[in-house]
C-alpha positions in Angstrom: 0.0 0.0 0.0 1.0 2.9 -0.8 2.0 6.1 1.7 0.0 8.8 0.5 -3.1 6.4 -0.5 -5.5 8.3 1.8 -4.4 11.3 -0.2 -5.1 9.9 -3.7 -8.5 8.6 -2.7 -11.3 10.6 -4.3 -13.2 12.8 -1.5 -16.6 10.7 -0.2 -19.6 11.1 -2.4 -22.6 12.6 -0.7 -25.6 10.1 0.0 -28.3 10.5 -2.5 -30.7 12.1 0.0 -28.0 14.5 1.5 -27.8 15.8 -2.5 -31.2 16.1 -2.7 -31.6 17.7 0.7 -28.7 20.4 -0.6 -31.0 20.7 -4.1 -34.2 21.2 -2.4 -32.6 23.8 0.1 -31.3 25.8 -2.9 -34.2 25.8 -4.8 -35.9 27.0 -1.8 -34.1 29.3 -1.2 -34.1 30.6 -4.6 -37.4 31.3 -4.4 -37.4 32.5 -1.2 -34.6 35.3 -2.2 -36.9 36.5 -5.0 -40.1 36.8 -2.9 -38.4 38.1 0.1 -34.8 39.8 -0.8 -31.6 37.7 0.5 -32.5 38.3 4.1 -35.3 36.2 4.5 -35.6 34.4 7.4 -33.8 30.7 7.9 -36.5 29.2 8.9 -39.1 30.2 5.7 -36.4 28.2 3.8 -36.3 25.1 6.0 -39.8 25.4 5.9 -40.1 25.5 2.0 -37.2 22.9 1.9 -38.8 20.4 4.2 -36.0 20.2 6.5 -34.7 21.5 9.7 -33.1 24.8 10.0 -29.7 23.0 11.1 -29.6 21.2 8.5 -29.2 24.6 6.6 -26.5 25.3 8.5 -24.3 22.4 8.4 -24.4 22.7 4.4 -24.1 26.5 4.8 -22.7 28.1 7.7 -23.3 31.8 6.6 -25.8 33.4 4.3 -23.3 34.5 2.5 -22.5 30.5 1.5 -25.9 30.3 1.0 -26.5 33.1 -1.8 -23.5 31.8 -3.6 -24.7 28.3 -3.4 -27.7 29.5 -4.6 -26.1 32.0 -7.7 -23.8 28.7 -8.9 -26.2 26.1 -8.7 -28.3 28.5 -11.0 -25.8 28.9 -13.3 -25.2 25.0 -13.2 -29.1 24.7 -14.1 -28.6 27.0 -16.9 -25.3 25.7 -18.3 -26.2 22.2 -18.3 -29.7 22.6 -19.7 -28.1 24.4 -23.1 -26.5 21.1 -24.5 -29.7 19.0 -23.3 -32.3 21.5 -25.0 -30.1 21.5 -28.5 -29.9 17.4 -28.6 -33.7 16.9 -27.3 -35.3 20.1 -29.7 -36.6 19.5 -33.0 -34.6 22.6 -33.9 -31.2 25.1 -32.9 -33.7 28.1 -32.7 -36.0 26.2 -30.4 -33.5 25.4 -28.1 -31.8 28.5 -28.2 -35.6 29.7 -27.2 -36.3 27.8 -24.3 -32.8 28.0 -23.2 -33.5 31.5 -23.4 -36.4 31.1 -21.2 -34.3 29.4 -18.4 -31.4 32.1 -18.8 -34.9 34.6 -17.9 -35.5 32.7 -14.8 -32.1 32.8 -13.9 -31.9 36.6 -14.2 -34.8 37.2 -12.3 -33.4 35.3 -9.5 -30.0 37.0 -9.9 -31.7 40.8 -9.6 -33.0 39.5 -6.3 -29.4 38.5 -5.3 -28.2 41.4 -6.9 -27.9 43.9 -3.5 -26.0 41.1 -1.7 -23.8 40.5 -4.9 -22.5 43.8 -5.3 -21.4 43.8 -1.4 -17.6 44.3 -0.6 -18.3 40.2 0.7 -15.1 38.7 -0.8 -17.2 35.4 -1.7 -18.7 36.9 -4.2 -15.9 38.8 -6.2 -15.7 35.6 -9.2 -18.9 35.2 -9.1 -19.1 37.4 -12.1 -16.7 36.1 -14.0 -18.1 31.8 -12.9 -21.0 33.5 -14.6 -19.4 34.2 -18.1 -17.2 31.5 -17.7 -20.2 29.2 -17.3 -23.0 30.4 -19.4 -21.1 32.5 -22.6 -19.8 29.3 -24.2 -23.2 27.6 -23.7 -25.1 30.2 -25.7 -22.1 30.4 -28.5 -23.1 26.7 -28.7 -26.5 27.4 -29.4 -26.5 30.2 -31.5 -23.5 28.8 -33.5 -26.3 25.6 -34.3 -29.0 28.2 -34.8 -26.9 29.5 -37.4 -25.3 26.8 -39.4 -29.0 25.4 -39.4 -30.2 28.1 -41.1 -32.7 29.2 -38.8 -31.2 32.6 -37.4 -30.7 36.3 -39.6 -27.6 37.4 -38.5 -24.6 36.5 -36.9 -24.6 38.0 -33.0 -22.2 37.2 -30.4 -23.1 35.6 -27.4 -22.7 38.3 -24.7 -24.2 40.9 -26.9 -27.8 38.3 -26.7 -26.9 37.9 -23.1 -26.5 41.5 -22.2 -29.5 42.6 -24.7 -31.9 39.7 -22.5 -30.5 41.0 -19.3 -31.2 44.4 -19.9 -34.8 43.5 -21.1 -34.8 41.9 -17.7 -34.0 44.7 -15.5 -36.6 45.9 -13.1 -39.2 42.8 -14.2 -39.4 42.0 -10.4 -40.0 45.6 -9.4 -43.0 46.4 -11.8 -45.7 44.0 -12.3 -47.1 45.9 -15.2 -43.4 45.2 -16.9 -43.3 41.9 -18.8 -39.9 42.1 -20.0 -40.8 37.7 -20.6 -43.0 39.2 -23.7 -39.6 41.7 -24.4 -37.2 38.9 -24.6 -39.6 36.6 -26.6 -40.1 39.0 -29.6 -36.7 39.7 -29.6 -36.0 35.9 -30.1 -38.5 35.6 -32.3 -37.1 38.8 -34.2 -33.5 36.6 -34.7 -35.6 33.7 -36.8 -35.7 33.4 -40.4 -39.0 33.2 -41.7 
């Protein structure tokens, strides 16, 4: 055996139900960041989660843990839905559409974390950048089959459609006569050959 074998060993996996405990805590509290700001209480979230409010804080000690669990499970969603929606979509623009959609969600989410995130808090300094990192090459992907396919007018980078839908998206949570969803749909639908 060798000396360092403890070291080379991969860390333990999590047990399926302490996964899903950590899911079901972030999508709560998600949800409970958009309704209530990123100071909502502990124990709403527990509530929504269906667990204990210690079992919040053994997976996240701070709230500050929590909102950047929350922001990078998010993006996860959002990344790892873009190659799912291309292969499972009867076409590129379709995808690129729905992942749309999700990217929506995500940014209505994020202006609800969006206070917190701008905070001198030095866990969230990269989150920015995890962001692009994350979610730019996932809509290159999709616009880049969009494209090639046919189904799109022009040529448009992907941070220029990302920066275009999250400006639509700005103040959607704020105004409930603003339906920036409607915005960002005709704007898709505006890429589309016909």
């Amino acid at each position: 055996m060798k000396e360092n074998a403890v070291a080379d060993e991969a860390p333990p996996r999590k047990r399926a139900d302490a996964r899903r405990n950590e899911v079901s805590l972030l999508d709560a509290a998600a949800a409970a960041f958009v309704a209530s700001g990123v100071d909502a209480p502990v124990r709403d979230i527990a509530a929504k989660a269906g667990v204990g409010v210690g079992t919040i804080y053994r997976h996240f000690p701070t709230r500050a843990d929590l909102i950047v669990a929350v922001y990078r499970h998010q993006v996860e969603a959002c990344a790892e839905a873009g190659p799912a929606l291309l292969a499972n979509n009867s076409s590129p623009h379709a995808a690129l559409a729905q992942w749309i959609d999700l990217f929506v969600d995500f940014l209505i989410t994020k202006h609800g974390l969006a206070e917190a995130l701008q905070s001198d808090n030095a866990a969230f300094q990269t989150l920015h950048a995890y962001f692009l990192d994350r979610l730019v090459p996932v809509c290159a992907q999709l616009l880049e089959a969009a494209m090639q396919a046919g189904e799109i007018r022009f040529e448009l980078a992907p941070v220029q459609l990302m920066r275009g839908v999250g400006n639509l998206c700005i103040g959607a949570e704020n105004n409930p006569d603003y339906d920036a969803r409607r915005l960002v749909d005709l704007l898709i639908t505006g890429l589309r050959l016909h």
